[in-house]
PALO-287176 format. One record per residue (C-alpha): residue number from 1; x, y, z. Coordinates in Angstrom, 3 decimals, padded with zeros to 6 digits. Layout:
// residues N
n | X | Y | Z
NUM | X | Y | Z
...
// end
This chain:
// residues 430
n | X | Y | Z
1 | 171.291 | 175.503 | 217.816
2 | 167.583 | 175.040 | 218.461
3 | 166.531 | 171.371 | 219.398
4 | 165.675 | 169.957 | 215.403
5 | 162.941 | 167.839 | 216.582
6 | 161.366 | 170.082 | 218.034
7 | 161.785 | 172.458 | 214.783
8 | 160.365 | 169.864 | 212.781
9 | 157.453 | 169.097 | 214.966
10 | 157.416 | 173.292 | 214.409
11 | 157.637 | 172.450 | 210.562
12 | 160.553 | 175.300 | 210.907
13 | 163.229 | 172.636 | 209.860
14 | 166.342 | 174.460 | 208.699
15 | 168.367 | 172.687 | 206.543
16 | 171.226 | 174.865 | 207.603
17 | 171.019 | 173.047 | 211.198
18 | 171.450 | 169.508 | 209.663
19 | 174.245 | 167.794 | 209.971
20 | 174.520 | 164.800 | 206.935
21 | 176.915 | 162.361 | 208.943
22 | 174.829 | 162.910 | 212.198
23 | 172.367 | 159.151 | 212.045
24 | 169.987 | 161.418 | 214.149
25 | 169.971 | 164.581 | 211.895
26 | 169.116 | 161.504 | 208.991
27 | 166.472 | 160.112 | 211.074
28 | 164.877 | 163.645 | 211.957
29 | 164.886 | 164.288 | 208.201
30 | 163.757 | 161.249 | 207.131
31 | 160.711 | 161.695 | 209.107
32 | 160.010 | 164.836 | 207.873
33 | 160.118 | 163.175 | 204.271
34 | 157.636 | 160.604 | 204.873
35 | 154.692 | 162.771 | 206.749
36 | 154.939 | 164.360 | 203.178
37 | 153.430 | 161.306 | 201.938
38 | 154.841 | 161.512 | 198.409
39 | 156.716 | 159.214 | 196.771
40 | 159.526 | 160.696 | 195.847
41 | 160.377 | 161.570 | 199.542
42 | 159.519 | 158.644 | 201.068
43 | 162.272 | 156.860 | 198.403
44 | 164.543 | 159.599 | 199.950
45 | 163.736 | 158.677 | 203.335
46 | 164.114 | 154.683 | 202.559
47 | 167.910 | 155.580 | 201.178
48 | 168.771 | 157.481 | 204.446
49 | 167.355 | 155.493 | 206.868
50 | 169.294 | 151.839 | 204.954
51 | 172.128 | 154.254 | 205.555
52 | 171.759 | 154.371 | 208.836
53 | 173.052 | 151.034 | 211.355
54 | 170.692 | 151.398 | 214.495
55 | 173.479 | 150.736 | 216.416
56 | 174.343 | 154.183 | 215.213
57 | 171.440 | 155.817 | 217.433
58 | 170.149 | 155.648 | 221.370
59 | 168.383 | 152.869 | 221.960
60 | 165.128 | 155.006 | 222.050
61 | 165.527 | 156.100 | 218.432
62 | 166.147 | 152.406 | 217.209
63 | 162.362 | 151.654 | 217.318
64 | 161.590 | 155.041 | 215.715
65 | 163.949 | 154.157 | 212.883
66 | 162.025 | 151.144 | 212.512
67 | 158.811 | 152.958 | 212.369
68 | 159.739 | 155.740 | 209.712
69 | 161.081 | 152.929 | 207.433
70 | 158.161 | 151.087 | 207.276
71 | 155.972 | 154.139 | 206.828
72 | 158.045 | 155.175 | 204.236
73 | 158.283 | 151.337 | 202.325
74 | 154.558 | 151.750 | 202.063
75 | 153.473 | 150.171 | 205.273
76 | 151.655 | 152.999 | 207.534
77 | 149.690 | 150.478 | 209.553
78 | 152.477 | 148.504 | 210.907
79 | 154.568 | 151.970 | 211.555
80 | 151.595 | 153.392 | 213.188
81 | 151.529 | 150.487 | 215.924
82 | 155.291 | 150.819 | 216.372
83 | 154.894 | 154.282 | 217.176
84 | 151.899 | 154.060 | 219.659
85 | 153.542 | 151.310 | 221.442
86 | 156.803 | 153.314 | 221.992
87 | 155.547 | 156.452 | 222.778
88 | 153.804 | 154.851 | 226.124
89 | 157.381 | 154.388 | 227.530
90 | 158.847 | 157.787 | 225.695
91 | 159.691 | 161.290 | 227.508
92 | 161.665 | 164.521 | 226.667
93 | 162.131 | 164.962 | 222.995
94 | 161.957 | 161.162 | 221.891
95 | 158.124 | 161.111 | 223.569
96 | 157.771 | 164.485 | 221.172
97 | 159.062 | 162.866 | 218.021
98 | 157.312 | 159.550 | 218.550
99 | 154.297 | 161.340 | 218.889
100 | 154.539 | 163.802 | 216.142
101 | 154.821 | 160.619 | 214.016
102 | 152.063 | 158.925 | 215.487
103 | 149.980 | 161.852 | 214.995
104 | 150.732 | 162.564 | 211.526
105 | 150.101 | 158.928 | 210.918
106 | 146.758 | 158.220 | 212.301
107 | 146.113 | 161.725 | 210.535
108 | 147.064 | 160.157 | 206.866
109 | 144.709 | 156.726 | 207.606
110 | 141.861 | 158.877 | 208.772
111 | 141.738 | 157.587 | 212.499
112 | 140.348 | 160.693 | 214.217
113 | 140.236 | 157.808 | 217.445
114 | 143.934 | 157.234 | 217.320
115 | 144.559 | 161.529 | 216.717
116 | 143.114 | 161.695 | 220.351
117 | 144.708 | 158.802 | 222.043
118 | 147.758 | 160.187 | 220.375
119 | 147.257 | 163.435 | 221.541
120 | 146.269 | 163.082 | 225.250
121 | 149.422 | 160.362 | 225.774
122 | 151.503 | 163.087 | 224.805
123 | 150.259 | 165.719 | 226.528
124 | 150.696 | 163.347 | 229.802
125 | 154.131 | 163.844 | 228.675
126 | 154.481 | 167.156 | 228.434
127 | 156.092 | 167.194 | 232.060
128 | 159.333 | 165.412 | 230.815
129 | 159.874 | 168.117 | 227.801
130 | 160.983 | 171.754 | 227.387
131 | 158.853 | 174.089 | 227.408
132 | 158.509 | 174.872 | 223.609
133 | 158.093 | 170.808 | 223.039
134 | 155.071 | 171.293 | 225.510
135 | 153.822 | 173.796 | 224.051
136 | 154.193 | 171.942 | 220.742
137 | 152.178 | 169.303 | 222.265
138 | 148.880 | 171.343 | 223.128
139 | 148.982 | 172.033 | 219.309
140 | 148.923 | 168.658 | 218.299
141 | 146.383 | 167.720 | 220.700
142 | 144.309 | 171.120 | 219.655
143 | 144.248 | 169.492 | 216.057
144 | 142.884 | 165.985 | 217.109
145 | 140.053 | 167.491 | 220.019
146 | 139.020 | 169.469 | 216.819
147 | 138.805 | 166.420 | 214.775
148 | 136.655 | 164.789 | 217.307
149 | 134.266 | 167.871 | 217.424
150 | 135.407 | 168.500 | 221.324
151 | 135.403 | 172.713 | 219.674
152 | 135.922 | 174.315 | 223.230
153 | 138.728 | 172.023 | 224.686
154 | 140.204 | 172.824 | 221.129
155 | 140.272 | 176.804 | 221.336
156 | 141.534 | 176.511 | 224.689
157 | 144.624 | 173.649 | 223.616
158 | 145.104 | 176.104 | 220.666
159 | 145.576 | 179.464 | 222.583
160 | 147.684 | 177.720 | 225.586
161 | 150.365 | 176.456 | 222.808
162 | 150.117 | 179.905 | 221.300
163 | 150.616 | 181.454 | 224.551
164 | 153.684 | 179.635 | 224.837
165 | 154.937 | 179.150 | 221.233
166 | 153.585 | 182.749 | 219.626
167 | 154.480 | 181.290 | 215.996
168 | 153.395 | 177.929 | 216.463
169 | 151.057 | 178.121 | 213.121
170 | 149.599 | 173.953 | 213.852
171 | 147.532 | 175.155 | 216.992
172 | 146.646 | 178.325 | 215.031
173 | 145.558 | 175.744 | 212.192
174 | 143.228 | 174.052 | 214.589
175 | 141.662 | 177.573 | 216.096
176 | 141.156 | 178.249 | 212.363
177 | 139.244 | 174.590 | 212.180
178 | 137.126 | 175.248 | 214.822
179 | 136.023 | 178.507 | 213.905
180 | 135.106 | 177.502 | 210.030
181 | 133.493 | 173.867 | 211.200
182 | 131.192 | 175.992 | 213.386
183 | 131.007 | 178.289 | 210.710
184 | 132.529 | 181.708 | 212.247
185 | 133.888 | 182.544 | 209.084
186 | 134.487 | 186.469 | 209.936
187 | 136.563 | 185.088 | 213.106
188 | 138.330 | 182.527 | 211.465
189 | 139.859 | 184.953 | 208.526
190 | 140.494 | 187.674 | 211.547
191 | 142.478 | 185.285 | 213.162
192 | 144.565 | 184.164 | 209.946
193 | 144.898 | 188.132 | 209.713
194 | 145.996 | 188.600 | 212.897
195 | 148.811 | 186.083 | 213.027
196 | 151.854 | 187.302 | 214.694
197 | 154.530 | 186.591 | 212.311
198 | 152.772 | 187.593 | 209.389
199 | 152.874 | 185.272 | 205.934
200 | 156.129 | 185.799 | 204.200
201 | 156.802 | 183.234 | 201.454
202 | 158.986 | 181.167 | 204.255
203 | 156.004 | 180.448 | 206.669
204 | 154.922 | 176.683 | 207.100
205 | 151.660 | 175.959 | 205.875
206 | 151.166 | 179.923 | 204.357
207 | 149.232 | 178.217 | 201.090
208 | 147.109 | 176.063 | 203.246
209 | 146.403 | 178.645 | 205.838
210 | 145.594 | 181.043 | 202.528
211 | 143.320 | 178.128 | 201.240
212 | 141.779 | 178.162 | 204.475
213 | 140.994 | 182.112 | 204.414
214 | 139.630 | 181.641 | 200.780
215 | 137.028 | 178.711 | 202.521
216 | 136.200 | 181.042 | 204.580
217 | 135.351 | 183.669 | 201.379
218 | 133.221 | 181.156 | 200.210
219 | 131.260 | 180.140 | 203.294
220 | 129.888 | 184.274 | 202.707
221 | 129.304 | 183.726 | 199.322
222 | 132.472 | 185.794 | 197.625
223 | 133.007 | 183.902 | 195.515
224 | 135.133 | 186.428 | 193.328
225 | 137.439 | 187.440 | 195.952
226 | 137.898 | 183.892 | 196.306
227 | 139.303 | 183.374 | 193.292
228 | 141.115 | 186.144 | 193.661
229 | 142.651 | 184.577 | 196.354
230 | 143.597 | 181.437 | 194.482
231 | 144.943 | 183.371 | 191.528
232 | 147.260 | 185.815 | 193.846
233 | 147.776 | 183.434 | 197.521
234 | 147.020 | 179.826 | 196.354
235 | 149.025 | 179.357 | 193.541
236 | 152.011 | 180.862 | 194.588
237 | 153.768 | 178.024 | 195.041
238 | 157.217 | 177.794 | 197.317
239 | 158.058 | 174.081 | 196.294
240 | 157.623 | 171.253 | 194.082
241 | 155.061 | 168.675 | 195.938
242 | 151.434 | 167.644 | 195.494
243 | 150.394 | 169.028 | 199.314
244 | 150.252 | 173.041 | 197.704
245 | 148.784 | 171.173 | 194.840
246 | 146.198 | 169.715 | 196.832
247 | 144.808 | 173.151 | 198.176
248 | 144.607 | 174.391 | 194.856
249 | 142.477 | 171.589 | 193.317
250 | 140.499 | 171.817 | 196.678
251 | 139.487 | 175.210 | 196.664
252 | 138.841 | 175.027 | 192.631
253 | 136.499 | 172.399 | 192.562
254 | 134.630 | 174.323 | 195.582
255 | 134.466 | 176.828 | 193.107
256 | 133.850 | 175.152 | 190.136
257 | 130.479 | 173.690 | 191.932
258 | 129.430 | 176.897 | 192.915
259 | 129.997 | 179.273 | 190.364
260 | 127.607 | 177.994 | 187.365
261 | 129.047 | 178.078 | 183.409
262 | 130.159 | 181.124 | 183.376
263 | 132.558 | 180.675 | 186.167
264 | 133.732 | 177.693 | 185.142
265 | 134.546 | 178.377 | 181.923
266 | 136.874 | 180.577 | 183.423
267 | 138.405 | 178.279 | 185.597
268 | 139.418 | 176.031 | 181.935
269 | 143.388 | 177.306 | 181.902
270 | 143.402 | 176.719 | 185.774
271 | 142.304 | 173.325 | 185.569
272 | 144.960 | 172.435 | 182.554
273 | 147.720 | 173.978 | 184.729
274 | 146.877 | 172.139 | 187.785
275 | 146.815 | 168.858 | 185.746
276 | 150.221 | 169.383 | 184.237
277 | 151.458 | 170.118 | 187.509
278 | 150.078 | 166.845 | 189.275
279 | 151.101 | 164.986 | 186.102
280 | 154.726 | 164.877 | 187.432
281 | 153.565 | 163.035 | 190.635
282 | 151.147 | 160.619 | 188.301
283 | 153.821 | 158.148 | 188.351
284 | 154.357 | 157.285 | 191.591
285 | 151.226 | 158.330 | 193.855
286 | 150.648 | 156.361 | 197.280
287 | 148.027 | 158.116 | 199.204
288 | 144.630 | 158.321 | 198.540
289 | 143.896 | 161.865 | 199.724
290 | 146.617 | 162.979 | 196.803
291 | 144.816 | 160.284 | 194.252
292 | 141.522 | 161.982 | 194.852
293 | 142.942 | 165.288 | 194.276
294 | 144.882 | 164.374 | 191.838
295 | 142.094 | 162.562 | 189.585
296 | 139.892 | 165.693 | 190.295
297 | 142.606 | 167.771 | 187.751
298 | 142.949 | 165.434 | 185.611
299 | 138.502 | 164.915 | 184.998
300 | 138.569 | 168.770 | 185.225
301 | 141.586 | 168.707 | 182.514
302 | 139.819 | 165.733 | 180.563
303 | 143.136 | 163.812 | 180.849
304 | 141.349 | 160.209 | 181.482
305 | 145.131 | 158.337 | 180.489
306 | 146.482 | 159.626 | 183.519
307 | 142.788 | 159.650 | 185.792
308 | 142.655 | 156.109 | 184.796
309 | 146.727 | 155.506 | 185.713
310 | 146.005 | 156.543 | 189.867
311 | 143.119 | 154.580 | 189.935
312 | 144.706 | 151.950 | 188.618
313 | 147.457 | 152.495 | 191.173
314 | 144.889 | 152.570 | 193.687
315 | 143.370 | 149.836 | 193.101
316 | 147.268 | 148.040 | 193.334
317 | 148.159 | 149.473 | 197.083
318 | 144.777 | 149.738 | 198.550
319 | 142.749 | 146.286 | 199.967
320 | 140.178 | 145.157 | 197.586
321 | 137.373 | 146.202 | 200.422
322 | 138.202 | 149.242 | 200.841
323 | 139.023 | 149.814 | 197.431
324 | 135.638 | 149.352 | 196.189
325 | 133.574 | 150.146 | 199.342
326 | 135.286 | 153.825 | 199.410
327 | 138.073 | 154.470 | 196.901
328 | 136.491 | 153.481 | 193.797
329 | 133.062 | 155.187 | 194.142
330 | 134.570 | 158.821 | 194.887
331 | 136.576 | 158.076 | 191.650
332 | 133.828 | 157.171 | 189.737
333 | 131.745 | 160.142 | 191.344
334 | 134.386 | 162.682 | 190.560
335 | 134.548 | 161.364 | 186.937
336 | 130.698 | 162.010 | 186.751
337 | 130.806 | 165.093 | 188.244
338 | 133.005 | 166.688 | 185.583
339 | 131.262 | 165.291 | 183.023
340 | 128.313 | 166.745 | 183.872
341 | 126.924 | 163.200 | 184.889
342 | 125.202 | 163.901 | 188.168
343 | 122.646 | 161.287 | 188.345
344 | 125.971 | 158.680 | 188.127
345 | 127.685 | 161.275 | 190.466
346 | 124.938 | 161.453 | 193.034
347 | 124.272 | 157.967 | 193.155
348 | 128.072 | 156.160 | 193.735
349 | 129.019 | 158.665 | 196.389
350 | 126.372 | 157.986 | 198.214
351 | 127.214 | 154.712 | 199.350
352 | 131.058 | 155.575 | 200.347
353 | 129.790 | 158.809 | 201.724
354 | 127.225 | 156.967 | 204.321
355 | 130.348 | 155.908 | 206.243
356 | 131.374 | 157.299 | 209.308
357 | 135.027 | 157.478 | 208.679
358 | 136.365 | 157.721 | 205.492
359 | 139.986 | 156.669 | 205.880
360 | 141.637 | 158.320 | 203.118
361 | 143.526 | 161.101 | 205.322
362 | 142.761 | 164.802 | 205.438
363 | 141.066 | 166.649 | 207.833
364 | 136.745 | 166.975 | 208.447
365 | 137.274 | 170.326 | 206.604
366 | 139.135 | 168.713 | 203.423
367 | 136.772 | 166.109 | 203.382
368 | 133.450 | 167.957 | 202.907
369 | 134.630 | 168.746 | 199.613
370 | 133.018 | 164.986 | 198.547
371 | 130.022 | 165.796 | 200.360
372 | 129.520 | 169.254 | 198.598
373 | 130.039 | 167.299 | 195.589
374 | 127.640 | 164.837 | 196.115
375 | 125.188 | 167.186 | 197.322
376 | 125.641 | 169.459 | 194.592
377 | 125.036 | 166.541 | 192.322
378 | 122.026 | 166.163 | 194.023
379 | 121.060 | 169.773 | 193.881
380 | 121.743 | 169.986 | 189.940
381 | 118.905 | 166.702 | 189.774
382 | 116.499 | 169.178 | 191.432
383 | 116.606 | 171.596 | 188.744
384 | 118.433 | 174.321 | 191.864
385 | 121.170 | 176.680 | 192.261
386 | 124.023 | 174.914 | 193.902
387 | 125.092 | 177.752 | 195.676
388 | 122.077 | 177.078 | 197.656
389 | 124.642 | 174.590 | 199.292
390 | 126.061 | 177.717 | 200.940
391 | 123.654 | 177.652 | 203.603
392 | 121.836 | 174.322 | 203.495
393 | 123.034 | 171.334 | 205.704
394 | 126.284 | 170.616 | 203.872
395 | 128.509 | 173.033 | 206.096
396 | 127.020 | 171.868 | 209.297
397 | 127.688 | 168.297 | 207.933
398 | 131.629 | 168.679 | 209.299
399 | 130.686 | 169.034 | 212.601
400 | 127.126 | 166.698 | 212.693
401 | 126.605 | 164.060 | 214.956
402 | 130.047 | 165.029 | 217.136
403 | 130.504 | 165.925 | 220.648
404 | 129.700 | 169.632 | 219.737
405 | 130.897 | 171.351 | 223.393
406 | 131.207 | 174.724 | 221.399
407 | 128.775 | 176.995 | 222.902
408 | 130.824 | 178.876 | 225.087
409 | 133.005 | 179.732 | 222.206
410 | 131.572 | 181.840 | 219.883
411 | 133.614 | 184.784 | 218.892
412 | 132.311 | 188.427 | 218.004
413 | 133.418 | 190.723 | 215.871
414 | 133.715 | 190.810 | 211.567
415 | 136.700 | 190.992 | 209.528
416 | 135.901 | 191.660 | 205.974
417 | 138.704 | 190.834 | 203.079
418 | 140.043 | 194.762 | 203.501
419 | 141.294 | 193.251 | 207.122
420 | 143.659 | 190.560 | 205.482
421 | 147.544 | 191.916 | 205.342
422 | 148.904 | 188.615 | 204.879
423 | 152.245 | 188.727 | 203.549
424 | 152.320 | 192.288 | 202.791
425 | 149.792 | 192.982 | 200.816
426 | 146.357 | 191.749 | 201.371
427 | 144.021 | 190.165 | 198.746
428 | 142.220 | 193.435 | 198.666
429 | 145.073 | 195.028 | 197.404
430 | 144.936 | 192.862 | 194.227
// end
């Protein structure tokens, strides 16, 4: 039997491989609940970890246990400090599972700082682990050099884990990143294509790798074949849970702000399906990067009882500053936005938007979907075409202003929609 944490740092979990009355099986799938950060599995997690007496697991794990029930009872600060603290003294597969955590968590509050700590305390580490859990490692620290704009030292953490793990789809994740933040669009859709072990409906992250190959339709202006995308890749869903959700209403509103009236009036029946759909998680959200999505469907769907229920949820878990310094005004944008409102739009995003971190989790890639909106906003004032956006300043904005060491990495070559074969049958083949 493989090693489970390093399966789940793999996100290749097996169910098959867990064993219920083994405390350490519960922790290891506990903390796979909570980086979900939904609701409903973090209650999941809080019932096995109570069930668990950390007597029950090596001392090591006892602090871990610690730091997965707090994430999951709501408190990611606190479990984010546990977790940095004990992975200084961690090795072998406890320093990998600590640092997965931490990793995850700094990536939910937005701390592309603590990604990089994170990731270069564990790659100090790699020394004590196996040599998949190392190369494991390089792919978490690909992720967080990309989110700090270090591109080259990226590409080359991303290809040394792949070297070593072939299927290890997080450090291909980060290549992709790289690739569309510099926008190398034609390279960044040839590498999806080129993936080793193919996208079968069982691959981790196979919607959110699709959603990234449709960005990268968009970023050349196919916008059809795009949609196509979303209609045949996107919204094939392989489980109940707001993070497949998330891509959808991500790469729709991208759409929806480039395609003019006639476009979106097609995308009306998508928008009332993705709002049923994120109606089931309407009653319990807790994370912001979910609420925003979330309240996008739902202004898109006109369904302002259950818009006005996550920001009022919102408002509940989050401080009051941040709250209304960030949370509020990309509510209240979003709102506008679908209501055709873009002075209103324009104008509260603005202020949030000015900041140099957001906090609300997601990646620089995710994120620029506020800034297209704002911009587009701003674009619709001018009396222009907001697909104008395409090539204007608002793609550059995700890697602006960073360490941008990416020069010696700029990949040749083209690969056109016809080069997809994702999962058998490429979007081409309709």
């Amino acid at each position: 039997m493989e090693n489970i944490v390093e399966d789940l740092v793999a996100l290749r979990l097996d169910p098959r491989t867990i064993r219920d009355a083994d405390p350490f099986h519960g922790l290891v799938v506990a903390a796979e609940g909570v980086t979900n950060m939904e609701a409903e599995r973090c209650r999941k997690a809080i019932e096995i970890l109570e069930g668990i007496a950390p007597g029950a697991l090596a001392p090591e794990f006892r602090t871990t246990r610690e730091a997965v029930l707090s994430w999951a009872r709501g408190d990611l600060l606190s479990a984010r400090e546990m977790l940095a603290s004990s992975l200084q003294n961690s090795r072998g597969e406890h320093a990998l599972l600590t640092g997965f955590l931490a990793h995850m968590a700094d990536f939910s509050l937005g701390d592309n700082e603590g990604l990089l700590e994170t990731g270069r305390v564990l790659t100090e580490l790699r020394p004590t682990m196996s040599r998949r859990a190392a190369g494991l490692s390089d792919g978490l620290f690909a992720f967080a050099l990309e989110e700090c704009g270090h591109y080259s030292d990226a590409i080359s953490s991303a290809e040394r884990a792949m070297s070593i793990n072939h299927d290890d789809v997080y450090a291909l994740h980060a290549k992709v990143h790289v690739l569309q933040r510099l926008r190398e669009n034609a390279a960044a859709k040839e590498s999806i294509s080129r993936y080793s072990n193919g996208w079968g409906a069982a691959e981790p992250m196979r919607i959110h790798m699709w959603w990234h190959f449709a960005i990268g339709l968009l970023g050349e202006g196919e916008l059809d074949e795009a949609l196509r995308c979303y209609q045949l890749e996107v919204r094939r869903k392989t489980r109940a849970g707001a993070w497949e959700d998330l891509d959808a209403v991500a790469l729709l509103w991208r759409l929806e702000i480039l395609g003019g009236q006639e476009l979106s009036e097609m995308l009306v029946p998508h928008w009332s399906s993705l709002a049923a759909a994120w109606a089931t998680y309407a009653e319990g959200p807790n994370y912001i990067f979910n609420d925003l999505h979330a309240a996008m469907a739902f202004a898109k769907a006109g369904d302002y009882r259950l818009f006005d229920r996550i920001v009022a949820s919102c408002r509940a878990r989050e401080s009051p500053e941040f709250f209304h310094s960030v949370c509020r005004p990309l509510f209240d944008g979003i709102a506008a936005f679908a209501q055709r409102d873009y002075a209103t739009s324009a104008r509260v995003m603005r202020s949030a938007l000015k900041q140099k971190q957001l906090r609300i989790g997601g990646s620089k890639l995710q994120q620029s979907v506020f800034h297209w909106t704002r911009d587009a906003a701003d674009t619709h004032l001018r009396g222009s075409n907001p697909r104008d956006l395409l090539s204007s300043h608002t793609h550059a904005r995700t890697h602006g202003g960073m360490n941008n060491d990416s020069e010696n990495h700029r990949p040749q070559g083209r690969a056109g929609i016809g080069a997809a074969r994702l999962s058998g049958a490429g979007i081409a083949d309709g």
